[in-house]
C-alpha positions as semicolon CSV with decimal commas, in nm:
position;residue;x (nm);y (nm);z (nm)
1;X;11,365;9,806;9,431
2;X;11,060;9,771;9,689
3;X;10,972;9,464;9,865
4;X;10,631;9,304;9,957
5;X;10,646;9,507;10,279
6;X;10,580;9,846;10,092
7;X;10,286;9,665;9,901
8;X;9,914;9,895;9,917
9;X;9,622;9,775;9,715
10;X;9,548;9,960;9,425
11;X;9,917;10,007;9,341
12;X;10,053;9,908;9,014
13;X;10,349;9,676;9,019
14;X;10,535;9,459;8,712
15;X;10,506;9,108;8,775
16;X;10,631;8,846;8,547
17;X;10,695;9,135;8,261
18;X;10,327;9,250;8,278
19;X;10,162;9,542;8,463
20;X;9,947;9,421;8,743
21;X;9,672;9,628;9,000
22;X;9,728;9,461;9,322
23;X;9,341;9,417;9,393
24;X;9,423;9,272;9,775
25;X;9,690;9,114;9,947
26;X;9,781;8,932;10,285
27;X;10,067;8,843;10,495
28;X;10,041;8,464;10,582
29;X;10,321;8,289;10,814
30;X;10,199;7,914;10,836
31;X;10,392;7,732;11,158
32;X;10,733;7,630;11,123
33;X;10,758;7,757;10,725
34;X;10,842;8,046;10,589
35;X;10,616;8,367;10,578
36;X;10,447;8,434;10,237
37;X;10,246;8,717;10,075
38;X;9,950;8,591;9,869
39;X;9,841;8,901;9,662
40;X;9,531;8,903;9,435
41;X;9,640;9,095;9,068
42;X;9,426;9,216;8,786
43;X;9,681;9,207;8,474
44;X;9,576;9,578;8,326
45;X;9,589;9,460;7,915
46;X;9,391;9,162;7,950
47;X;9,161;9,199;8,260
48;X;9,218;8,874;8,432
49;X;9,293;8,829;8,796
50;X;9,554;8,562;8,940
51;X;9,653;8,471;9,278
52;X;9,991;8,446;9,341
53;X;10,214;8,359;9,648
54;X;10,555;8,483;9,679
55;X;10,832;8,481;9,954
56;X;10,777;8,747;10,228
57;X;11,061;8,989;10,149
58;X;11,087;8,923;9,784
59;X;11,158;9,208;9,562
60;X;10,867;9,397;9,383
61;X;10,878;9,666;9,079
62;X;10,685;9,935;9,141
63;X;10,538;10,146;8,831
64;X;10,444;10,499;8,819
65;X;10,156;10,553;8,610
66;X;9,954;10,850;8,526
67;X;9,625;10,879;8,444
68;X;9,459;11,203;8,289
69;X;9,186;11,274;8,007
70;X;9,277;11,273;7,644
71;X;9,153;11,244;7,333
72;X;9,228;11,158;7,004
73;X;9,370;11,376;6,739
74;X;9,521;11,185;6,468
75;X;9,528;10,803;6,405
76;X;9,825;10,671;6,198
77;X;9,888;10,365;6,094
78;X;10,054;10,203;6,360
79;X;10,030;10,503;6,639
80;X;9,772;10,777;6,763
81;X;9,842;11,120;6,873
82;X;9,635;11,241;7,206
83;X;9,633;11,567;7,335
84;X;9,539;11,683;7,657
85;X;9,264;11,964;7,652
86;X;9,352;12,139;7,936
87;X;9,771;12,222;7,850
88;X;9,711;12,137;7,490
89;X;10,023;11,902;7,488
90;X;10,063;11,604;7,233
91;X;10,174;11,227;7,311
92;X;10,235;10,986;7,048
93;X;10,091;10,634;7,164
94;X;10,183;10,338;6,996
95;X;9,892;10,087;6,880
96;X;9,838;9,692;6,978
């Protein structure tokens, strides 16, 4: 796992079970306590963005996303199928 050291803004991490864009961050070492990072996060489903300070150090999940243009080709009942124009290859999405 990656710590708060290998932070970068725009990176997506997992934080408290929900994918997060870390909008900004800041390392912040106040006198005699202990260093903190206070990161800004825009959850990805819902939009909203939280401050939230955590131990300098802690551990952070890092998650690979892709992003590419698709469109629609079928819509099921509970799942769509995309396809990608340019390799004409299929994913099956789940819907919310």
């Amino acid at each position: 796992m990656a710590t708060t050291s290998d932070l970068r803004t725009n990176m997506i991490i997992r934080y408290n079970g929900q994918l997060h864009r870390v909008v900004e961050f800041y390392h912040h070492a106040p006198g005699n306590w202990r260093a903190m990072v206070i990161m800004k996060l825009k959850n990805l489903e819902t939009g909203k963005t939280i401050e939230e300070r955590v131990r300098a150090g802690s551990e952070i999940e890092i998650v690979r996303v892709e992003k590419r243009p698709m469109q629609s080709s079928t819509v099921m009942a509970t799942s769509i199928i995309l396809w990608t124009p340019k390799h004409l290859s299929r994913s099956k999405c789940r819907k919310k």
